[in-house]
Rosetta silent file (secondary structure, phi, psi, omega in degrees, C-alpha in Angstrom):
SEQUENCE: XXXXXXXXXXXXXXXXXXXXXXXXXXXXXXXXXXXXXXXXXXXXXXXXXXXXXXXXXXXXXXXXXXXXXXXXXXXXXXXXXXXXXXXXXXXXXXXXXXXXXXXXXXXXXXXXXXXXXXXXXXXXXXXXXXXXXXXXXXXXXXXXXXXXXXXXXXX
SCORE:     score description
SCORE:     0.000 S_00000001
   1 L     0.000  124.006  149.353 -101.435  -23.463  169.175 S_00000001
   2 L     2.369  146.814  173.717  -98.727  -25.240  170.988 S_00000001
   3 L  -103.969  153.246 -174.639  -99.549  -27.912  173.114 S_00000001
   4 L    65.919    9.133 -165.170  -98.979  -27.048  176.947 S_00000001
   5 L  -134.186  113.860  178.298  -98.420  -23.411  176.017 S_00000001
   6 E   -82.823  142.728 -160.258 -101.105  -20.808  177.012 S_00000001
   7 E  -136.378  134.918 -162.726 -101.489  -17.956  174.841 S_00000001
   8 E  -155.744  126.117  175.993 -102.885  -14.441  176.158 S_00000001
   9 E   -83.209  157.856  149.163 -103.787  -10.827  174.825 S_00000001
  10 E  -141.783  146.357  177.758 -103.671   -7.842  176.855 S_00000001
  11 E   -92.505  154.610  172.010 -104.159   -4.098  175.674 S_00000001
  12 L   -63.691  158.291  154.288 -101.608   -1.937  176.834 S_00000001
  13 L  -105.134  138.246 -171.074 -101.875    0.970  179.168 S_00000001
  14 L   -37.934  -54.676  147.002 -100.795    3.857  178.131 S_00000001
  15 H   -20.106  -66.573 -175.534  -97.975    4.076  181.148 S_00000001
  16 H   -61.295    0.748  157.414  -97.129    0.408  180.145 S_00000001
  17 H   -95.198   -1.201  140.292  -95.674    1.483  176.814 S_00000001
  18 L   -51.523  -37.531 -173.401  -92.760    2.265  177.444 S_00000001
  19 L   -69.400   -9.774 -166.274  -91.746   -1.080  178.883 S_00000001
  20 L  -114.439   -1.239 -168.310  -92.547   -2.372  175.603 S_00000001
  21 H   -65.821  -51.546  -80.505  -91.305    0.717  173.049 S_00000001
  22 H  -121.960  -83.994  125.720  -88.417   -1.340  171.895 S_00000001
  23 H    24.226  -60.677  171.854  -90.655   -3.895  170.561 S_00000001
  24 H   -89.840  -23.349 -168.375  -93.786   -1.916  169.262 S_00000001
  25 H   -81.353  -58.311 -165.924  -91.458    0.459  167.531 S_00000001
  26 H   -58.558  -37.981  172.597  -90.298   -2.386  165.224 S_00000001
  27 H   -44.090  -42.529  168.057  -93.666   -4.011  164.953 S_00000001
  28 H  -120.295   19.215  139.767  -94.878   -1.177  162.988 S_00000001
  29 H   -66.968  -49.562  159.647  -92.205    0.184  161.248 S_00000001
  30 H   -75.258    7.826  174.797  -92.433   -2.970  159.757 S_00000001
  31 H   -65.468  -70.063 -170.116  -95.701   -3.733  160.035 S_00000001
  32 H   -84.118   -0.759  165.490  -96.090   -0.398  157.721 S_00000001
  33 L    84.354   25.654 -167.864  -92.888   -0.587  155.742 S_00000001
  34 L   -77.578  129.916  156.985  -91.410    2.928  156.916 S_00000001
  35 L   -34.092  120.693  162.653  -88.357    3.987  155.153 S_00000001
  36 L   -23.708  -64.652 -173.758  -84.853    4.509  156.904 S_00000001
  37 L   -40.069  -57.580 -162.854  -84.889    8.262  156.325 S_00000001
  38 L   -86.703   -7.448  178.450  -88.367    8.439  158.027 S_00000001
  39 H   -68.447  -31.927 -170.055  -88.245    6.058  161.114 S_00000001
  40 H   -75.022  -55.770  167.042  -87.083    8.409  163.781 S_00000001
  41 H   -56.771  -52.886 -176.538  -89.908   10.860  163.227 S_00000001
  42 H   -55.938  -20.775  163.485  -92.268    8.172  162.471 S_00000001
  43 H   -86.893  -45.096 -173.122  -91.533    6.672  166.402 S_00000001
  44 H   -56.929  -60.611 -173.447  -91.560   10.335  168.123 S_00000001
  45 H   -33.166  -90.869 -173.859  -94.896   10.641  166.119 S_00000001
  46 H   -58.748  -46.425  138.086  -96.245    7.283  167.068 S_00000001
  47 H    -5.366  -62.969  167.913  -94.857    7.331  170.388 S_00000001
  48 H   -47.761  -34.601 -160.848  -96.585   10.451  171.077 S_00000001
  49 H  -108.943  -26.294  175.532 -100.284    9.212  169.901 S_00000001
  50 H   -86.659  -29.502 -172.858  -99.781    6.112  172.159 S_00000001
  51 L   -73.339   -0.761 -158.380  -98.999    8.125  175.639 S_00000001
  52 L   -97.883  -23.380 -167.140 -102.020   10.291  174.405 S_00000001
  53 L    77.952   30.351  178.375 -104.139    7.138  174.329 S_00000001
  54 L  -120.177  -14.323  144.566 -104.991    7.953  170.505 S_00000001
  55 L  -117.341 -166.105 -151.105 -103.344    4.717  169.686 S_00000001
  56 E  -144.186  111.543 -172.573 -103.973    1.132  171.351 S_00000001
  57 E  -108.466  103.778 -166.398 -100.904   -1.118  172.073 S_00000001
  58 E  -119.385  126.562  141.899 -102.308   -5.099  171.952 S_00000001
  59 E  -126.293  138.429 -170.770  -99.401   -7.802  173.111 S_00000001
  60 E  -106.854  117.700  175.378  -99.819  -11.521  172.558 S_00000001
  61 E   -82.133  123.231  148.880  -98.076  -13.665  174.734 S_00000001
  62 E   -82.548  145.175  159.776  -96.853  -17.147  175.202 S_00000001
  63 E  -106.483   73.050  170.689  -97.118  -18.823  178.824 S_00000001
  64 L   -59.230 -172.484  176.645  -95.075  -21.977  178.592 S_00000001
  65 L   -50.272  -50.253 -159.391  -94.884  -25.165  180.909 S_00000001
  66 L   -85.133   42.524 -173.646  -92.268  -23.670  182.599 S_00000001
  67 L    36.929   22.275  168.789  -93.963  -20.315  183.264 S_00000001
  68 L  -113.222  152.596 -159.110  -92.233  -18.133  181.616 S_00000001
  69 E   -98.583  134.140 -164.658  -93.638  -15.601  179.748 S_00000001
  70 E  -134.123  133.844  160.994  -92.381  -14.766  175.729 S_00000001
  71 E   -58.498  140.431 -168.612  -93.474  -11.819  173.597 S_00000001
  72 L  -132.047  -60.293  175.286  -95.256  -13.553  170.690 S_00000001
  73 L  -109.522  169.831  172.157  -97.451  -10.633  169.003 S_00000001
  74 L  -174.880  115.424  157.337  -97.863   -7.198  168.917 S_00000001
  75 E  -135.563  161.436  159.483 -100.808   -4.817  166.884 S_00000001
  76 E  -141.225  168.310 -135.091 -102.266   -1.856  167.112 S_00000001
  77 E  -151.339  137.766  146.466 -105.362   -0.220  166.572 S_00000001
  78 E  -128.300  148.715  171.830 -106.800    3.290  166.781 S_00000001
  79 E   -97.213  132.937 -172.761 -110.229    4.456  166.471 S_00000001
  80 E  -100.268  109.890  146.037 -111.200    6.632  163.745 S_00000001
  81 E   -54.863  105.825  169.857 -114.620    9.302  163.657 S_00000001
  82 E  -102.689   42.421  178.969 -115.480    9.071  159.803 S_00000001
  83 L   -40.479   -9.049  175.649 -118.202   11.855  160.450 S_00000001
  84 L   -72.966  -66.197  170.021 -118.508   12.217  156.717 S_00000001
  85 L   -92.633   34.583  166.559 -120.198    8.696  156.384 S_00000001
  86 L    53.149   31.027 -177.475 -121.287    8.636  159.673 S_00000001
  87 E  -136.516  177.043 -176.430 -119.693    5.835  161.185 S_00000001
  88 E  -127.289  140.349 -167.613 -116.971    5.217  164.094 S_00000001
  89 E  -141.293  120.519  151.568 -113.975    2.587  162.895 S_00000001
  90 E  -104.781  134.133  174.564 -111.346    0.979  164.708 S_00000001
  91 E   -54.034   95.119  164.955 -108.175    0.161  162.591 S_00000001
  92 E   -69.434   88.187 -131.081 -105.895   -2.315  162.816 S_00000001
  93 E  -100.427  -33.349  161.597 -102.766   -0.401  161.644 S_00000001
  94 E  -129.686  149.937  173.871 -100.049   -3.325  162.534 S_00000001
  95 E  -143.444  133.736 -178.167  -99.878   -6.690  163.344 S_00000001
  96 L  -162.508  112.299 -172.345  -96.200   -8.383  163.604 S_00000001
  97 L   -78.753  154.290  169.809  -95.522  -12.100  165.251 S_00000001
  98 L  -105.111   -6.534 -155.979  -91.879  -12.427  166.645 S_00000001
  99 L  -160.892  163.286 -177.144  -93.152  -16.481  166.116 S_00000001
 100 L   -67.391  140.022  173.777  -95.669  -17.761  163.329 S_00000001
 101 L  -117.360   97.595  158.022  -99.065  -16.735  164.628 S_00000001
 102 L   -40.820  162.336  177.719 -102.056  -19.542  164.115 S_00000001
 103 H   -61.425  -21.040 -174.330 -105.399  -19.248  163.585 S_00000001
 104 H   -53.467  -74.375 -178.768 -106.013  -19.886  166.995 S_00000001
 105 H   -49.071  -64.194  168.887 -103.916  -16.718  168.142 S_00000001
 106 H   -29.218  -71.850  149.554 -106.037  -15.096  165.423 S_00000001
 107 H    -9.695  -89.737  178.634 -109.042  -16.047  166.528 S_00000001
 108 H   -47.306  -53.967 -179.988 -108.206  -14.974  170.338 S_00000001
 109 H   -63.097  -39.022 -175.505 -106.982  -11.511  168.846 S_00000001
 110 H   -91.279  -18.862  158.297 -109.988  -10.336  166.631 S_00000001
 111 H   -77.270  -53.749  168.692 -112.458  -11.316  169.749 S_00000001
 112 H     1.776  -88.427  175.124 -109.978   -9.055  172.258 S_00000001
 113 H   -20.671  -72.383  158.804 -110.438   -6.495  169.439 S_00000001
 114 H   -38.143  -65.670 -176.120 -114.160   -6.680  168.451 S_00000001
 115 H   -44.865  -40.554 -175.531 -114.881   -6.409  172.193 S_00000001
 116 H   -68.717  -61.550 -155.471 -112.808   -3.210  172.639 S_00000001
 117 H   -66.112  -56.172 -164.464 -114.334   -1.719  169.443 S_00000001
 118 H   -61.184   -5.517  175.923 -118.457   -2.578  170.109 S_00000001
 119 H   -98.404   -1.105  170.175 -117.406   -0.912  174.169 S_00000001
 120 H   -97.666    4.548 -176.768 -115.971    2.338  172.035 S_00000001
 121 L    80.759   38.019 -174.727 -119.070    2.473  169.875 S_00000001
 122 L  -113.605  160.162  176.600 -117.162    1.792  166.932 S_00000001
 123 L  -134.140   26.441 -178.592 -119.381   -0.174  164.287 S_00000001
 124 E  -140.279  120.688  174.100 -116.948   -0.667  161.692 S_00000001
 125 E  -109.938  145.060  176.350 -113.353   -2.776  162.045 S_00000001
 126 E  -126.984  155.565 -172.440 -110.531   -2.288  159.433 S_00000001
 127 E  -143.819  133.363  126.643 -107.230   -3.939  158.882 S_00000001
 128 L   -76.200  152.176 -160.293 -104.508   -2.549  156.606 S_00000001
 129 L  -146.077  152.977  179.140 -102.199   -5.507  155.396 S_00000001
 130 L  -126.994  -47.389 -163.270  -98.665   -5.751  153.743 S_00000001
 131 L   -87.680  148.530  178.254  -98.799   -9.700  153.814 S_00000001
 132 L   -77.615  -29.343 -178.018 -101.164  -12.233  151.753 S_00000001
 133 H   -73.253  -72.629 -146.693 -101.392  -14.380  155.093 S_00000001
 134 H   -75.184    5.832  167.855 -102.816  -11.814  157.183 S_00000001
 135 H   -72.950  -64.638  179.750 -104.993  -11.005  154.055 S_00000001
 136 H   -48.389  -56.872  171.860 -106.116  -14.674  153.895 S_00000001
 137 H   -49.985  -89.814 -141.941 -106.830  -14.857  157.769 S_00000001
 138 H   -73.264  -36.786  177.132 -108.925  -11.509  158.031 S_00000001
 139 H   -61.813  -52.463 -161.729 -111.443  -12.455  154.769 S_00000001
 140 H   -70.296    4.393  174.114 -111.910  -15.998  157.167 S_00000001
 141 L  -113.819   21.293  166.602 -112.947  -13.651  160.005 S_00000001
 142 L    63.297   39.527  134.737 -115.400  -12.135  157.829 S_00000001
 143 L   -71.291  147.985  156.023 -113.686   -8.859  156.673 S_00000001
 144 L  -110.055  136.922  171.672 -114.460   -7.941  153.117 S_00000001
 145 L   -60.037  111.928 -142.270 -111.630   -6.138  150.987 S_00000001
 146 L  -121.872  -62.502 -154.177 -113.197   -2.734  149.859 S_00000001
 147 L  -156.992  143.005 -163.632 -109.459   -1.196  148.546 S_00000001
 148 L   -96.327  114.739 -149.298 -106.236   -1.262  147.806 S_00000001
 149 L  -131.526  131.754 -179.340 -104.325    2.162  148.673 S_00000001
 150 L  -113.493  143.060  152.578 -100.674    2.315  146.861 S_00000001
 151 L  -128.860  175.277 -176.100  -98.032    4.863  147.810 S_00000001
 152 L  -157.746   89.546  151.434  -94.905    5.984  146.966 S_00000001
 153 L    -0.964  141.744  163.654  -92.251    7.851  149.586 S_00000001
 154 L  -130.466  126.321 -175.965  -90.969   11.001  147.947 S_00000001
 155 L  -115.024    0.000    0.000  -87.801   11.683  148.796 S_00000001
């Protein structure tokens, strides 16, 4: 981390996503790759599931010396009922730095996370990944890599 520069998570409130849509929308269309054709549905759609509270809006912050405050991160997470195998999972569906994000920042984000998940009962955490860094990073927090899911857009 920066030296002299404070670095801080917060989850979103549902209300509080709007101030931030701009922002969140780009983190996970690219986070998730969506297609031109498909981005406009794919924000009313996700848009919709965050005022609902059925997804979770995380921003990571810088505090510099001079007190001002800079968007740094942004993921989000929903929790999943897998009632088939009996377990409750929250997801990490994007993660997208505006700035290089350290291990540090890492760190600070996957306790944020954990904590949220063990106070929803979830006993399972998941990450979908596009990048080999945030692949590399989540096996050192002691994920294991179960599967690789490929798709292909039909157009």
């Amino acid at each position: 981390m920066l030296e002299g520069v404070l670095y801080m998570i917060i989850r979103l409130q549902p209300d509080q996503i709007v101030l931030f849509w701009d922002m969140i929308r780009k983190s996970m269309i690219e986070s998730n790759k969506v297609p031109n054709e498909f981005q406009q549905d794919y924000s009313i759609n996700v848009l919709t599931k965050f005022l609902s509270g059925m997804l979770q809006a995380w921003v990571g912050y810088n505090i510099g010396e001079d007190g001002l405050k800079r968007l740094h991160t942004v993921f989000v997470t929903n929790i999943i009922d897998e009632k088939y195998h009996g377990i409750r999972v929250l997801s990490i569906n994007a993660i997208y730095g505006f700035r290089l994000i350290d291990e540090e920042m890492f760190k600070e984000g996957w306790e944020k996370v954990e904590e949220f998940a063990k106070a929803n009962n979830c006993n399972v955490l998941a990450a979908d990944y596009f990048f080999n860094r945030v692949r590399d990073i989540l096996l050192s927090a002691g994920f294991e890599e179960h599967k690789t899911i490929c798709r292909k857009f039909l157009h």
